[in-house]
C-alpha positions in Angstrom: 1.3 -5.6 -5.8 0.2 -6.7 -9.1 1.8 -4.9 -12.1 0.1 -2.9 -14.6 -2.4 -1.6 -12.3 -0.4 1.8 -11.1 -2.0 4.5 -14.1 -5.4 3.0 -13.9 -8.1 6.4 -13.5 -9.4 6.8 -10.1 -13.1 6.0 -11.0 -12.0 2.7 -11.6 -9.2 1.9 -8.8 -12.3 3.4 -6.7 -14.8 0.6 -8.1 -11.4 -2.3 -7.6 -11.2 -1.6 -3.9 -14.7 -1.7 -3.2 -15.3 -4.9 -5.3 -12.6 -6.0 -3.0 -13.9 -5.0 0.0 -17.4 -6.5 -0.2 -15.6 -10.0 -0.8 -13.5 -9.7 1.7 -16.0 -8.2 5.0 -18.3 -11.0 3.2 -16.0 -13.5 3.5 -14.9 -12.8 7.5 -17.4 -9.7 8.8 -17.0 -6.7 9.6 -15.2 -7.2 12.7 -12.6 -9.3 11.6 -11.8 -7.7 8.3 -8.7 -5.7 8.4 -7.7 -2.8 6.1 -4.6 -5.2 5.1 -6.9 -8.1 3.8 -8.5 -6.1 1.5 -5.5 -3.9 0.2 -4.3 -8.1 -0.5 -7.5 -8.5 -2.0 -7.4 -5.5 -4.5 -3.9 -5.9 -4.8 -2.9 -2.6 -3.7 -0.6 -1.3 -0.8 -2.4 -0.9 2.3 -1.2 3.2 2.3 -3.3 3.5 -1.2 -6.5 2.1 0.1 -6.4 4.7 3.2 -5.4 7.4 0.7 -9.0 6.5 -0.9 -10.8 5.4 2.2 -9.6 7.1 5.4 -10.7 4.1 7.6 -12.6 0.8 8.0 -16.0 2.5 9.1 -15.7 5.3 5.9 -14.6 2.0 3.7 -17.4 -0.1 5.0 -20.3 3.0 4.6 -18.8 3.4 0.7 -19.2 -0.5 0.4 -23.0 -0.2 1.3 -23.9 2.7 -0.3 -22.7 1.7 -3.3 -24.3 -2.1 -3.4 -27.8 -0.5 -2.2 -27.7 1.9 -4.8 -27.1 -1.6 -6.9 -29.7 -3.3 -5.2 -32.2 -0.3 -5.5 -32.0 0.0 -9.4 -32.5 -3.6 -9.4 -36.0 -3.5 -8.0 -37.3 -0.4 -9.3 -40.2 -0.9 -10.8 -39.6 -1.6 -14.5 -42.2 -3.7 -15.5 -44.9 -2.3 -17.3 -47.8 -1.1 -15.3 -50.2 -2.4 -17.8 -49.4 -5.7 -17.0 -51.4 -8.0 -15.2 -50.6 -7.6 -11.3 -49.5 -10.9 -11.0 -47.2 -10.3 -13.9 -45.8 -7.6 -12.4 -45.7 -8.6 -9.2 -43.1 -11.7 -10.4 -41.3 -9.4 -12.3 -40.8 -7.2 -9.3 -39.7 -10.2 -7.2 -37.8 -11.7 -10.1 -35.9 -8.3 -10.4 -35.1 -8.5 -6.9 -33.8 -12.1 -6.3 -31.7 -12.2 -9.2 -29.9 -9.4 -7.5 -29.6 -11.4 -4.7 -28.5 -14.8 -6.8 -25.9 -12.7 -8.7 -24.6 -10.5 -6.4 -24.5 -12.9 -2.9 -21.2 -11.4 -1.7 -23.1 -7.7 -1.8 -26.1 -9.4 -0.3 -24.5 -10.4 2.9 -22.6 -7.2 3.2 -26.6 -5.5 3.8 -28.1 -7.6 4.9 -26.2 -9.5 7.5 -23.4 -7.0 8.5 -24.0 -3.6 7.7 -27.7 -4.5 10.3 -25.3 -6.0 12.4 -23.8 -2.5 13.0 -25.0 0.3 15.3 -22.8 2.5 12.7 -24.8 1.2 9.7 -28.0 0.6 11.0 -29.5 4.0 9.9 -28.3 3.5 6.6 -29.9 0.2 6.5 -33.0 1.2 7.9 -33.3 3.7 5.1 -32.8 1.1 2.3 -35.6 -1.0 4.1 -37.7 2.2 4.4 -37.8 2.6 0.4 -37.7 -1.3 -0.4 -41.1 -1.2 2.0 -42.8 2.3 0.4 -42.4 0.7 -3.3 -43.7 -2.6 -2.0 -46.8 -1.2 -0.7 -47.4 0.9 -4.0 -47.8 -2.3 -5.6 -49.5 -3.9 -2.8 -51.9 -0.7 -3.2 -52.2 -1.3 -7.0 -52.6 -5.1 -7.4 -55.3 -5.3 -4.6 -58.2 -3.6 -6.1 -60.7 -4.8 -4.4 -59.0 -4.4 -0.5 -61.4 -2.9 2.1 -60.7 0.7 2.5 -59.1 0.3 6.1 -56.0 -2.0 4.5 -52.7 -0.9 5.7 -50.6 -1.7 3.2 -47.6 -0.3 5.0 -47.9 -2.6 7.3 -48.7 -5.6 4.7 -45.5 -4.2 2.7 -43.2 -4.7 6.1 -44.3 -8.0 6.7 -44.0 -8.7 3.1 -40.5 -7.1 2.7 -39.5 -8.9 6.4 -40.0 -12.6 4.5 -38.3 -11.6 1.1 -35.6 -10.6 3.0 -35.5 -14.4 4.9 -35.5 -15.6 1.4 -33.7 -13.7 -0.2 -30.6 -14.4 2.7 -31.3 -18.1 2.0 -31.1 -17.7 -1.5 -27.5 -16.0 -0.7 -26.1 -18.7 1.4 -27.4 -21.4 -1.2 -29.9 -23.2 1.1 -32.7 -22.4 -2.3 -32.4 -22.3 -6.1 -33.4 -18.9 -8.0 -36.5 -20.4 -9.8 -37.8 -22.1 -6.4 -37.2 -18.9 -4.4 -39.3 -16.9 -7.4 -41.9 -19.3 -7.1 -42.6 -19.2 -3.4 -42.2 -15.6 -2.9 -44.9 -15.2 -5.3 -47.1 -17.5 -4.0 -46.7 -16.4 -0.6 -46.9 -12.5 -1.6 -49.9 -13.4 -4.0 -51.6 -15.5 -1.7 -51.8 -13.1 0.9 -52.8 -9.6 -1.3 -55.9 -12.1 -3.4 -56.4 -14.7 -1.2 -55.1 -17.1 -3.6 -52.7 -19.3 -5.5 -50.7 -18.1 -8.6 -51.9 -20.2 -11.8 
């Protein structure tokens, strides 16, 4: 155990052992992640981190929580709504992938095991669930000339369905930021106006 870390506050050995966490059920799953590989990881004794997290499952669900509350903040809709749609509609995506592109460890943890998990799947769902009802808000507000009959719910979880291929390939390094930016957009643009991004 590493010394000088014994009197830190518990707010911030909280935030050390999920930091380690995420790398480590990143790194080898949630299956094969043990409770000792990440006590190694946050340099801590394995009695500690179960002090703080009573098991794996209550450790994993803190991990998740946490990073989609991240996540969640990261996409809100901060641009300004007087901006063109197609301005805002890049920020929005922007937001979103830069997440991903900074935070890839995190990424995985949602994406690829917490949906993995019949434990976590609810909780996953739910995140989708809000990433979809803000997505088809702006869906709603950039195409303003749809028919009346457009279901942009179901536009949003097609839309949301692809972002999230991207995104994933964004996380394991198969695309660059500004490329990923550039085709979501198209792709999401193309399909709300009918038309490329200038």
């Amino acid at each position: 155990m590493a010394g000088g870390t014994k009197r830190l506050p518990r707010a911030v050995r909280e935030q050390q052992m999920l930091d380690a966490a995420v790398k480590v059920f990143s790194r080898n799953g949630f299956y094969e992640t043990s409770m000792d590989a990440v006590a190694r990881e946050a340099e801590i004794s394995k009695p500690m981190l179960y002090l703080y997290y009573g098991s794996k499952d209550e450790l994993f669900a803190a991990c998740v929580t946490r990073e989609a509350g991240r996540f969640m903040r990261s996409i809100e809709f901060d641009a300004s709504p007087t901006l063109p749609p197609l301005q805002r509609l890049r920020s929005v995506i922007a937001g979103f992938l830069k997440y991903v592109d900074e935070n890839r460890d995190a990424w995985r943890v949602m994406y690829r095991e917490a949906t993995g998990q019949a434990a976590f799947a609810a909780l996953s769902e739910a995140n989708r669930e809000r990433v979809v009802e803000m997505t088809a808000v702006l869906l709603r507000e950039a195409a303003k000339y749809a028919p009346d009959d457009t279901d942009f719910e179901m536009y949003a979880v097609a839309l949301v369905g692809s972002g999230e291929a991207i995104a994933d390939r964004l996380a394991t390094g198969k695309v660059q930021l500004d490329r990923a930016v550039e085709i979501m957009t198209s792709f999401l643009w193309g399909g709300i106006r009918g038309e490329r991004p200038e």
